[in-house]
ZAKE-308550 format. One record per residue (C-alpha): residue in three letters; y, x, z. Coordinates in steps of 0.1 Angstrom, whole numbers, padded with zeros to 4 digits, always signed. Each point is the difference from the previous one (the first is absolute). Example, Ala and Ser with C-alpha at 12.3 -4.5 7.8 and 13.67 -1.06 7.14 Angstrom:
Ala-0045+0123+0078
Ser+0034+0014-0007
END
This chain:
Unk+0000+0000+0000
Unk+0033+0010-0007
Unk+0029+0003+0018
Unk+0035-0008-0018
Unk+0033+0008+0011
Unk+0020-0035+0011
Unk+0023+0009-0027
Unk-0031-0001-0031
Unk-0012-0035+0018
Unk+0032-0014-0003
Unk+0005+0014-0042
Unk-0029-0016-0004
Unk+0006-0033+0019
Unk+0032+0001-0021
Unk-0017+0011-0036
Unk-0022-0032+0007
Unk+0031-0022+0011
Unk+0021+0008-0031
Unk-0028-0007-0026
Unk-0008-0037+0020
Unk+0038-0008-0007
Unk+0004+0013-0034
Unk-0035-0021-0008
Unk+0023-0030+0018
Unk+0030+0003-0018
Unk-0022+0004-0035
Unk-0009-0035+0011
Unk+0028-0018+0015
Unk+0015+0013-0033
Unk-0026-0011-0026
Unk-0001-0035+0014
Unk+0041+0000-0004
Unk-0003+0012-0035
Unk-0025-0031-0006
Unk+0018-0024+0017
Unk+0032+0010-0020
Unk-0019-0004-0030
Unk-0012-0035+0009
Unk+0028-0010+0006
Unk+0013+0014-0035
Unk-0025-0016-0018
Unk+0007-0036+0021
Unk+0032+0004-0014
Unk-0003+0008-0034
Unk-0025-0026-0005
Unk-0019+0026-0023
Unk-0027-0021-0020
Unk+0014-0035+0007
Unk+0010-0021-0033
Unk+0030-0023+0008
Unk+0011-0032-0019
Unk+0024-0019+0003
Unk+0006-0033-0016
Unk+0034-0017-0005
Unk+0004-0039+0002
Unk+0034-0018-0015
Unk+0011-0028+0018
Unk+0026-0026-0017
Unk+0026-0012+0021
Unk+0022-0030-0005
Unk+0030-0001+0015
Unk+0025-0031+0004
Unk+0030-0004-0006
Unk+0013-0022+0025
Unk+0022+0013+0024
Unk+0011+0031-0022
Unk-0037+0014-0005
Unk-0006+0006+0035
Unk-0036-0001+0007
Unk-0014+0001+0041
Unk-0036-0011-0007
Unk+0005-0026+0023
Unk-0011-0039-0003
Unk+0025-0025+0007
Unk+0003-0005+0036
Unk-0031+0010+0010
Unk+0005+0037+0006
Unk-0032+0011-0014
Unk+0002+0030-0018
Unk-0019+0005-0031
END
């Protein structure tokens, strides 16, 4: 058996510290890296076709009362 100094224990203790947080930080930073990109392609919509589809609508408006039109019914108050 042998017998380090404190000093090689504790380089050694440190080596194996430093490479359990660089493996950490490869991690913490590849999941940030995909999670940015998810949320990039989210956005983007990337393979998603979109239509759209217009619909005309005629309106009629009167002439009564200068051409004001409030979509209301007489005296009822119900609003179209």
């Amino acid at each position: 058996m042998k017998n380090d100094s404190f000093a090689m224990e504790l380089i050694k203790d440190y080596k194996k510290q430093n490479k359990r947080q660089f493996i950490i930080i490869l991690v913490i930073l590849t999941m940030w890296f995909a999670t940015i990109g998810y949320l990039i392609y989210i956005s983007n919509d990337i393979g998603v076709e979109t239509t759209t589809t217009t619909e005309t609508y005629e309106i009629e408006q009167d002439s009564e009362n200068g051409g004001n039109n409030n979509f209301i019914h007489g005296n009822s108050n119900e609003v179209e």
